[in-house]
N, C-alpha and C positions, 0 to 999 in steps of 0.2 A: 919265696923271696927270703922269707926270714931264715930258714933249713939251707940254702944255699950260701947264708954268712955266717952261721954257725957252722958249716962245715969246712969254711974257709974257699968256698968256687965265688968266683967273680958272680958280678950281678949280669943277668942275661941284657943285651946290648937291642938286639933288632928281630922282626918278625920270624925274618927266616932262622935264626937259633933258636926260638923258641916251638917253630915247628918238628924241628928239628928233633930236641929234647920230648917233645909229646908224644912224637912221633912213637921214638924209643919207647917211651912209658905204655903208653897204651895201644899201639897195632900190635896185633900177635905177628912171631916171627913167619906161620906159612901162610898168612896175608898176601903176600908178595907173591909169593913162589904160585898160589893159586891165581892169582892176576895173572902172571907169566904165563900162566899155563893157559891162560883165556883167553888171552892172547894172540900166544900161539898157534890155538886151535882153531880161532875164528873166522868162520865164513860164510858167506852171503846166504848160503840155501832158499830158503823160499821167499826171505826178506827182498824188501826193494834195496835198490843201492841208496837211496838217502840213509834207509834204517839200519843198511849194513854200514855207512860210513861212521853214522853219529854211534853204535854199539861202538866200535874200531876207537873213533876219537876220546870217546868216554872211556874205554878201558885205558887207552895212554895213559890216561891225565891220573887216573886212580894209579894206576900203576908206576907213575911218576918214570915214564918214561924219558930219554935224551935223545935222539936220534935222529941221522943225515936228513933231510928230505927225499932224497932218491929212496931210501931203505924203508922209510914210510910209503912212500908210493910202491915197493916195491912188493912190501910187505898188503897193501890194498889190495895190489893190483893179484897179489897169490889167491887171496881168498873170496873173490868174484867166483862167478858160475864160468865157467868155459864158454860158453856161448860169447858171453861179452867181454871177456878178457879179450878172445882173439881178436876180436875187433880193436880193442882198442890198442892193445899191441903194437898195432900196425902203424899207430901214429905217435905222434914226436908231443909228448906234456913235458913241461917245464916244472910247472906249478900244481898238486895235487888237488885243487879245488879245479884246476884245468881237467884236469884226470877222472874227476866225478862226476864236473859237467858233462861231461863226451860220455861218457857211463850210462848217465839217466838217460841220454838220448838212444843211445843204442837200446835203452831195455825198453824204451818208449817204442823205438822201430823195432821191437821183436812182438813185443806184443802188439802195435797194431796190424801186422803181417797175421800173426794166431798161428797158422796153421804149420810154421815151418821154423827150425831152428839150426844152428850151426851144428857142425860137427867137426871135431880134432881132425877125423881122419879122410872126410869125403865134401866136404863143404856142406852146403844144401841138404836136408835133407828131408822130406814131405812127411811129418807124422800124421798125416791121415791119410797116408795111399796105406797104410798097413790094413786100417779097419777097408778100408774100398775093397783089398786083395782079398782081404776074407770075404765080403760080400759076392766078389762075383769069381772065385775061387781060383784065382790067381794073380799075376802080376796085375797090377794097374796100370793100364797102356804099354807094358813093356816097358816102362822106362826106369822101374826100379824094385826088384824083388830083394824080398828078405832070406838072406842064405843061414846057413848054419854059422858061418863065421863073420855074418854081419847083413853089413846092403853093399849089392853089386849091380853095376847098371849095364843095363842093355836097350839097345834102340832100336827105332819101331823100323820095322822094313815096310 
């Protein structure tokens, strides 16, 4: 206070100027740029979606983020696991706490299935017919072998 009337700068007025000023002083400049970067890079991997939302909302708020709600959501909705993305994709959120609810339900209805998950390209797909294939040395019922280029189905005649 005193150094700012000797220097002849007005006296700081409200909170937010004096965050402002601190700010300046004491964050280092690639503070930010590393926020940004964590940012950007962040996603759900083995985390649940609660613990991916609140990483996501906590780095905003450090990061002093400003941004649409859609582009928040939209920015969520990127770094989900694909399994629950596509699900929820498919329906209409307004509200991003709408968006997380639907979220946890889907990872709830994945796990309590276990045995099977989405996929980009084929829907459905049985990640335990692979170990059965191997067990009895080939397809499991026919209904879905592992190829060189993926899984391809075939039906039992």
């Amino acid at each position: 206070m005193i150094s700012r009337r000797r220097s002849g700068e007005r006296p700081i007025a409200s909170w937010e100027e004096i965050k402002v000023l601190m700010r300046k002083q004491f964050v280092l400049n690639h503070y930010y740029i590393d926020l940004y970067l964590k940012l950007q890079g962040l996603n759900q991997g083995s985390r649940s979606v609660d613990e991916y939302f609140r990483e996501m909302e906590i780095t905003v708020i450090q990061a002093n983020v400003i941004e649409d709600r859609e582009a928040t959501m939209a920015r969520f909705l990127n770094g989900l696991n694909r399994d629950i993305a596509n699900v929820v994709e498919l329906q209409h959120c307004v509200e991003l706490e709408d968006m997380v609810h639907m979220e946890t339900k889907v990872e709830r209805q994945i796990k309590r299935r276990g045995q099977y998950t989405f996929s980009d390209q084929f829907g459905f797909i049985f990640l335990n017919m692979e170990a059965e294939a191997e067990e009895r040395g080939g397809c499991p019922t026919k209904a879905l072998c592992k190829s060189q280029k993926g899984f391809s189905y075939e039906w039992e005649r």
